[in-house]
Backbone as JSON Lines, residues from 0, in Angstrom:
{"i":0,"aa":"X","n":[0.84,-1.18,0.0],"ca":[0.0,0.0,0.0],"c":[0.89,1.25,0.0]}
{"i":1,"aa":"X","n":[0.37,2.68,-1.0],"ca":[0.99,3.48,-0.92],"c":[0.74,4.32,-0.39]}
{"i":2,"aa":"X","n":[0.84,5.71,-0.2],"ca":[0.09,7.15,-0.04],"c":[-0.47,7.19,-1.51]}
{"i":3,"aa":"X","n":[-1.99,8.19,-1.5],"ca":[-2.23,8.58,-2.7],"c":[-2.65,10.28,-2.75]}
{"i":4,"aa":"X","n":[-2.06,11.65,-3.53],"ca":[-1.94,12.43,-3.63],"c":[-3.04,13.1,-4.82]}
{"i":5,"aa":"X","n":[-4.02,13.67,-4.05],"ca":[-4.7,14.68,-5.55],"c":[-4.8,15.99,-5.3]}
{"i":6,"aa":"X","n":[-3.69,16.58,-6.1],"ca":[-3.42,17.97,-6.2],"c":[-4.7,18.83,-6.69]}
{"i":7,"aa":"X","n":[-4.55,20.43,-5.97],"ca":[-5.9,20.91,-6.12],"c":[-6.02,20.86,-8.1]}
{"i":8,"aa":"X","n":[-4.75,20.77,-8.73],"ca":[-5.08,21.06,-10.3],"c":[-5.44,20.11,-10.43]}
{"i":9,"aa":"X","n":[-5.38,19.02,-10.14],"ca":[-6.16,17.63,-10.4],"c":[-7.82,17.51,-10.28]}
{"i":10,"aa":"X","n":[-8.04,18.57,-9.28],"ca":[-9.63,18.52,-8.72],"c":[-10.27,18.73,-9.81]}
{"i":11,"aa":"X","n":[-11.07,18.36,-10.44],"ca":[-12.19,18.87,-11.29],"c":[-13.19,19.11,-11.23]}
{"i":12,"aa":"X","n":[-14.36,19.76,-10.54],"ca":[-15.22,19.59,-10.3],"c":[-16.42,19.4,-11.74]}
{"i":13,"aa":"X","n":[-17.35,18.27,-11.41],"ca":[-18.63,18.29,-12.15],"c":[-20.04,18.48,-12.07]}
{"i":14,"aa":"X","n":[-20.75,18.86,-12.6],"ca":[-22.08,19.38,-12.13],"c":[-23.16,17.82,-12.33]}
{"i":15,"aa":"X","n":[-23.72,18.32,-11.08],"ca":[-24.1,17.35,-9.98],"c":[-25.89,17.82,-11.03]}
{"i":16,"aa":"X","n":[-26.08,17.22,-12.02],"ca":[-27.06,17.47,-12.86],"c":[-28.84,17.32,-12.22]}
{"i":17,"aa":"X","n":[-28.27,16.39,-10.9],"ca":[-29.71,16.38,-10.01],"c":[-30.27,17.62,-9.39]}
{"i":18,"aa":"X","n":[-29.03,18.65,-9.37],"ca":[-29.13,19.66,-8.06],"c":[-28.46,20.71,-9.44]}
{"i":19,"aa":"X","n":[-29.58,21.19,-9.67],"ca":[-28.9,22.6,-10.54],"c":[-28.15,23.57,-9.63]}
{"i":20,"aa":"X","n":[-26.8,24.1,-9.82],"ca":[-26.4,24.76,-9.28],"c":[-25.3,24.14,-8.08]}
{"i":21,"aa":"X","n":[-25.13,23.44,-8.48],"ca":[-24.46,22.29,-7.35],"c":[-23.0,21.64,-8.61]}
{"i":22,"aa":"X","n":[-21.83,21.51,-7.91],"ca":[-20.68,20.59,-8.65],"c":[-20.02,19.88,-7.64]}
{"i":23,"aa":"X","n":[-19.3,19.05,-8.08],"ca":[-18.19,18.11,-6.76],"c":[-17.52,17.47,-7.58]}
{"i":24,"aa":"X","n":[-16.34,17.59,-6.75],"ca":[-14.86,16.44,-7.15],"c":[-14.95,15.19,-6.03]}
{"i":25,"aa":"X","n":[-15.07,13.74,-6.55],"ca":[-14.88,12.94,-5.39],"c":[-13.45,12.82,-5.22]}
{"i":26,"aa":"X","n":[-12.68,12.67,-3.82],"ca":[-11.23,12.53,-3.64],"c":[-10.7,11.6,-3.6]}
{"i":27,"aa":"X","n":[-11.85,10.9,-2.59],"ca":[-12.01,9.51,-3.13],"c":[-13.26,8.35,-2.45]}
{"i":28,"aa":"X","n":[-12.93,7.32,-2.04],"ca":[-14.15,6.07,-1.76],"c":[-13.8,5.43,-0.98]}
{"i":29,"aa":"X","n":[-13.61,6.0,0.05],"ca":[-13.13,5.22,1.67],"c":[-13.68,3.97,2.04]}
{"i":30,"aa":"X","n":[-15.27,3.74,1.54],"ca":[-16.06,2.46,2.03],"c":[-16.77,2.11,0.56]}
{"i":31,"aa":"X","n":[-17.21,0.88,0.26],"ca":[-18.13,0.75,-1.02],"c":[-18.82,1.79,-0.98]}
{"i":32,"aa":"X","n":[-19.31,2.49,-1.99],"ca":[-20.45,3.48,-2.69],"c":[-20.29,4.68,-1.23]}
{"i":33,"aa":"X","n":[-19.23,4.74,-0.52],"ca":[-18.9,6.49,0.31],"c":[-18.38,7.04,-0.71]}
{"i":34,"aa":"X","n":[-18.15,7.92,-0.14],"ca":[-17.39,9.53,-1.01],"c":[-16.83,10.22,0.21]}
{"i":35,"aa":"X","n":[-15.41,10.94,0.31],"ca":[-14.81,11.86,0.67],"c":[-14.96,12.91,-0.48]}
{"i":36,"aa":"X","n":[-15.84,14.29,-0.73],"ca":[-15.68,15.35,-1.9],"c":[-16.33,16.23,-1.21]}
{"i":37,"aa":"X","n":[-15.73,17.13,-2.35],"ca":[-16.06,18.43,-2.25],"c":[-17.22,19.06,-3.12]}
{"i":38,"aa":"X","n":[-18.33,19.96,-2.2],"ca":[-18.99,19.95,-2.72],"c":[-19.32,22.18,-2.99]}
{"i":39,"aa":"X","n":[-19.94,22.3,-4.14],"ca":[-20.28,23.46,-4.27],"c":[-21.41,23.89,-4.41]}
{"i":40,"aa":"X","n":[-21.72,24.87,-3.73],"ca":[-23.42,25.16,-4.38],"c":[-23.42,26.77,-4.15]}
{"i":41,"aa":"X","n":[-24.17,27.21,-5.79],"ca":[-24.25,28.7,-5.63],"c":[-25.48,28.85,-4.84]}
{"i":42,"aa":"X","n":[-25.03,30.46,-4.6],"ca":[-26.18,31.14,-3.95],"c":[-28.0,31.0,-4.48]}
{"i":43,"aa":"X","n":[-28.14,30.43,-3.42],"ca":[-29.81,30.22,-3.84],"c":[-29.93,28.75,-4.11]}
{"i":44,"aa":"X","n":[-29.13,27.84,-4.35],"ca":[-29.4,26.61,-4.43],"c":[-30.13,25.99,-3.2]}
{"i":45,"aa":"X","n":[-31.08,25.27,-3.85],"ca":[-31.62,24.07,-2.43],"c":[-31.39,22.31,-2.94]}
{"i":46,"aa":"X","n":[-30.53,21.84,-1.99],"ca":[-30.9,20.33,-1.9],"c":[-31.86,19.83,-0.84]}
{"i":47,"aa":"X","n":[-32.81,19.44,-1.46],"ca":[-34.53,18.82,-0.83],"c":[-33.72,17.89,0.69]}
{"i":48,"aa":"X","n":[-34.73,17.51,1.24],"ca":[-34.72,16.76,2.67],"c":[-34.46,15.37,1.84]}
{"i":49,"aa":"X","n":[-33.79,14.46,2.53],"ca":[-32.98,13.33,2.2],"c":[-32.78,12.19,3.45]}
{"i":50,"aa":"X","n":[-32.33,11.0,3.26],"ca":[-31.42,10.51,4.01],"c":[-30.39,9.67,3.5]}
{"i":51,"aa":"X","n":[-29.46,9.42,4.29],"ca":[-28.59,8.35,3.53],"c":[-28.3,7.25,4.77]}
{"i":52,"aa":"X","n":[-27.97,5.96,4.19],"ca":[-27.94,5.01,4.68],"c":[-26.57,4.88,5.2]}
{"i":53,"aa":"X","n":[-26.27,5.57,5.39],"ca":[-24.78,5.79,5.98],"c":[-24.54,6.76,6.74]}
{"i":54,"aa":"X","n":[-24.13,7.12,7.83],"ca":[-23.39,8.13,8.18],"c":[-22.59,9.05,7.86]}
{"i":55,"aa":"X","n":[-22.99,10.36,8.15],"ca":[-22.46,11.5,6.93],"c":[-21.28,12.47,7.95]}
{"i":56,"aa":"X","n":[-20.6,13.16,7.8],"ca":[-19.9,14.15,8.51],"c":[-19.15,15.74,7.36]}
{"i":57,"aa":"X","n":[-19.77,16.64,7.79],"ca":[-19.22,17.99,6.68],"c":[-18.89,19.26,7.87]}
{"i":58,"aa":"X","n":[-18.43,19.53,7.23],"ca":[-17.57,20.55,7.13],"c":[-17.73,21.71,6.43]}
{"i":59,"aa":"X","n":[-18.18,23.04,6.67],"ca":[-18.43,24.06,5.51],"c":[-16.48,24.87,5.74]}
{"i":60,"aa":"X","n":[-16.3,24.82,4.12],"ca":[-14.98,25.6,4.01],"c":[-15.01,27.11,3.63]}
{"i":61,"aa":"X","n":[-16.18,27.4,3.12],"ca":[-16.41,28.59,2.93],"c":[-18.09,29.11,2.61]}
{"i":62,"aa":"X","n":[-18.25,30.42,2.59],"ca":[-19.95,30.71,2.52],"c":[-21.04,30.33,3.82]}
{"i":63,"aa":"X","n":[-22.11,30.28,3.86],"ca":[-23.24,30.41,4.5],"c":[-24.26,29.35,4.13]}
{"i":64,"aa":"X","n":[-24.69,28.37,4.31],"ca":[-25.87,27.53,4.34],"c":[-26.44,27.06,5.59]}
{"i":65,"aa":"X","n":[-28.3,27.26,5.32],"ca":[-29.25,26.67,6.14],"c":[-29.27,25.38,6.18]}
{"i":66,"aa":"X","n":[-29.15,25.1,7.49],"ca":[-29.79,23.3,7.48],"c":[-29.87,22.77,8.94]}
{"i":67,"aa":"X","n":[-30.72,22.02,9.06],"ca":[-31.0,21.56,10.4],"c":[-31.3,22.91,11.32]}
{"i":68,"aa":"X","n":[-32.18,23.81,10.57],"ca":[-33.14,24.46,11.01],"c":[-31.6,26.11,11.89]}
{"i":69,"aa":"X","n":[-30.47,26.13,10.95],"ca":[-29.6,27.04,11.86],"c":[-29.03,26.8,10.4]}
{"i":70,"aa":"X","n":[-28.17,28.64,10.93],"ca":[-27.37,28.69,9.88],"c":[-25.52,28.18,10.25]}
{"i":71,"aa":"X","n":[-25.24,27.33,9.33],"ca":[-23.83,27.51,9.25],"c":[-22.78,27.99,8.81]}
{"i":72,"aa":"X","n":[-21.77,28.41,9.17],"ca":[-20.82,29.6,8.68],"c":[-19.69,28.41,8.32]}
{"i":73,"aa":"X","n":[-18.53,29.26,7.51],"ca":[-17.44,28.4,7.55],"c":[-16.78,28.01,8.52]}
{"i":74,"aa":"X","n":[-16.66,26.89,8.83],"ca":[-15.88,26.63,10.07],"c":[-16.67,25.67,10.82]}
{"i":75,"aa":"X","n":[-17.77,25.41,10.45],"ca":[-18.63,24.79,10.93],"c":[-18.97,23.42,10.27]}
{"i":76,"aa":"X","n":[-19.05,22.6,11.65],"ca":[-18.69,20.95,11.11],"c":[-19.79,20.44,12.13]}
{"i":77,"aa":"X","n":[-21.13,19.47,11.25],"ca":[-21.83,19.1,11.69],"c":[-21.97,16.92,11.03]}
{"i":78,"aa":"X","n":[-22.36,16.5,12.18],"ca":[-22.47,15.18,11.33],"c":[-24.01,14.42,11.68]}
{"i":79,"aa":"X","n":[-24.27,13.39,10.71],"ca":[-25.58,13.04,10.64],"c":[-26.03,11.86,10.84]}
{"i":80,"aa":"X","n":[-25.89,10.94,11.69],"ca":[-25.89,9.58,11.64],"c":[-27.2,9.05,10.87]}
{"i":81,"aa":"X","n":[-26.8,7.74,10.25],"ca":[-27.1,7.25,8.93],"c":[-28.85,7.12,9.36]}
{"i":82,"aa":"X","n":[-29.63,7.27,8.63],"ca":[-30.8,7.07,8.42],"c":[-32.03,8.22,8.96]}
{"i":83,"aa":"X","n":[-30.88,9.76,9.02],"ca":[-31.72,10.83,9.76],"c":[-32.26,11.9,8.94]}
{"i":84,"aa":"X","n":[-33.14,12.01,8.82],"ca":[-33.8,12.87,7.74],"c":[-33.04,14.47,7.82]}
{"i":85,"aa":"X","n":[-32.39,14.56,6.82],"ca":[-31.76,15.96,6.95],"c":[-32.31,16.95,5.67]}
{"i":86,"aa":"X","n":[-31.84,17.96,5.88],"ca":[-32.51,19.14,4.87],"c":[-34.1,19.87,5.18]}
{"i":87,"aa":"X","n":[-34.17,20.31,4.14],"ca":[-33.43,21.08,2.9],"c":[-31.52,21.53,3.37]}
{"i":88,"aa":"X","n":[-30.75,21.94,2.05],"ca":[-30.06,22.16,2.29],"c":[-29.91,23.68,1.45]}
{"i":89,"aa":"X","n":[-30.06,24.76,1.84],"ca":[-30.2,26.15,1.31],"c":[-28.48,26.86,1.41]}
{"i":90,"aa":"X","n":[-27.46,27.21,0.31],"ca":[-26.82,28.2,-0.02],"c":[-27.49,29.7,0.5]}
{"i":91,"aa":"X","n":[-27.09,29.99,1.53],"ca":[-27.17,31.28,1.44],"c":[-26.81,32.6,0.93]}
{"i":92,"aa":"X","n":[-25.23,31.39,0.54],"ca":[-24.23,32.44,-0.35],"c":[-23.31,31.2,-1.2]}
{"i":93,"aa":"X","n":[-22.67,31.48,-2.44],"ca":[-21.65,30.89,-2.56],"c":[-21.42,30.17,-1.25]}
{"i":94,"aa":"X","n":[-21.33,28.59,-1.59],"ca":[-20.32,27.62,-0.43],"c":[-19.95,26.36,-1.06]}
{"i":95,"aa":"X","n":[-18.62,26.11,-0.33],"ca":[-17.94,24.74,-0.81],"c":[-17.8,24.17,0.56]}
{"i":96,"aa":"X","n":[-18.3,22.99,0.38],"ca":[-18.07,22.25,1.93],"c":[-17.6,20.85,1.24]}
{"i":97,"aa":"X","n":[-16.71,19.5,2.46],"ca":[-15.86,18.76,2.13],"c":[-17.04,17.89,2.86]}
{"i":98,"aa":"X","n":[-17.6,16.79,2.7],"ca":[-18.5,15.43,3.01],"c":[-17.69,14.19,2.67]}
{"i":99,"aa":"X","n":[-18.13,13.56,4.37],"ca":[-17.43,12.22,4.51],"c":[-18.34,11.31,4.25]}
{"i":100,"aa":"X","n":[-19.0,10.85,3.3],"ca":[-20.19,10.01,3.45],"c":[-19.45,8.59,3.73]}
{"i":101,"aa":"X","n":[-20.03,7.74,4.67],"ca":[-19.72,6.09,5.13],"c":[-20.32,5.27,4.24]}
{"i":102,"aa":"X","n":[-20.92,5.43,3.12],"ca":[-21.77,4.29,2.28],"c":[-22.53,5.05,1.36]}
{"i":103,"aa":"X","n":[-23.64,4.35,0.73],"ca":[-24.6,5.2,-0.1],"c":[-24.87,6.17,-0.33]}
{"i":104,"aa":"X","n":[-25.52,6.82,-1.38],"ca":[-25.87,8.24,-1.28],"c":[-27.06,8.33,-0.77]}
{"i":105,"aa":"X","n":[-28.45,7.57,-1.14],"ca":[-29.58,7.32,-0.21],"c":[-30.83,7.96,-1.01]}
{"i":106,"aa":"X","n":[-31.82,8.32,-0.61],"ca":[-32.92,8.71,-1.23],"c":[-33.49,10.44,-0.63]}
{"i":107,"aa":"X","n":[-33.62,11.1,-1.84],"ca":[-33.96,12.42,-2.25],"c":[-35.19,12.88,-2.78]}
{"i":108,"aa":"X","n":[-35.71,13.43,-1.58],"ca":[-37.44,13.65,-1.94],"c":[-37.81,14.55,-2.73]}
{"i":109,"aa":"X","n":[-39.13,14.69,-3.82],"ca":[-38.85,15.85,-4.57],"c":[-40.13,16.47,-3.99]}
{"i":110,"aa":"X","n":[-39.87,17.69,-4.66],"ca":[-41.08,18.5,-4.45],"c":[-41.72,19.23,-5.54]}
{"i":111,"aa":"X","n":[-43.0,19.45,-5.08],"ca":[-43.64,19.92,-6.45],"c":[-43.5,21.45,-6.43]}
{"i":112,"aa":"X","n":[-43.38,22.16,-7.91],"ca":[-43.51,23.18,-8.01],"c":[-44.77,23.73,-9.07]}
{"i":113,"aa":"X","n":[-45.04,25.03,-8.34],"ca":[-46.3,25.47,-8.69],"c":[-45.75,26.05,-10.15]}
């Protein structure tokens, strides 16, 4: 086993086509179907209420988003144990936050619009 290195020019981020306004680089896949990435979402984006079958842990690195009913600033690291209904997830501003997901991505409720 080695070390493995991904330089930020390596990062690429791609748009996350479920969540308009949303991109991520995975870094990598710590457990079957987890993700260690980074995630972006412009201002005004919402990701709907969710859960995942895994245990989640983030980190905001920069910007402002609502969730779990409070706002978080950068610097702020909240985690979700697996099967807990979380969201919406509201951008308040430009933010990139880093997610440890333990397994699956899980199921994403939609909502209707008028």
């Amino acid at each position: 086993m080695t070390q493995t290195f991904k330089d930020l020019s390596a990062q690429k981020f791609a748009d996350l086509t479920a969540f308009p306004g949303t991109s991520w680089v995975v870094l990598t896949e710590p457990v079957p179907q987890g993700s260690i990435h980074r995630l972006k979402m412009k201002k005004g984006t919402i990701i709907p209420p969710h859960t995942h079958p895994a245990d989640e842990y983030v980190f905001v690195v920069s910007g402002s988003i609502k969730t779990g009913g409070r706002v978080c600033d950068a610097g702020c690291f909240w985690s979700t144990p697996k099967g807990t209904r979380q969201g919406p997830h509201e951008a308040l501003t430009d933010i990139e936050l880093i997610t440890i997901r333990l397994g699956a991505m899980g199921n994403f409720e939609t909502t209707k619009t008028a």
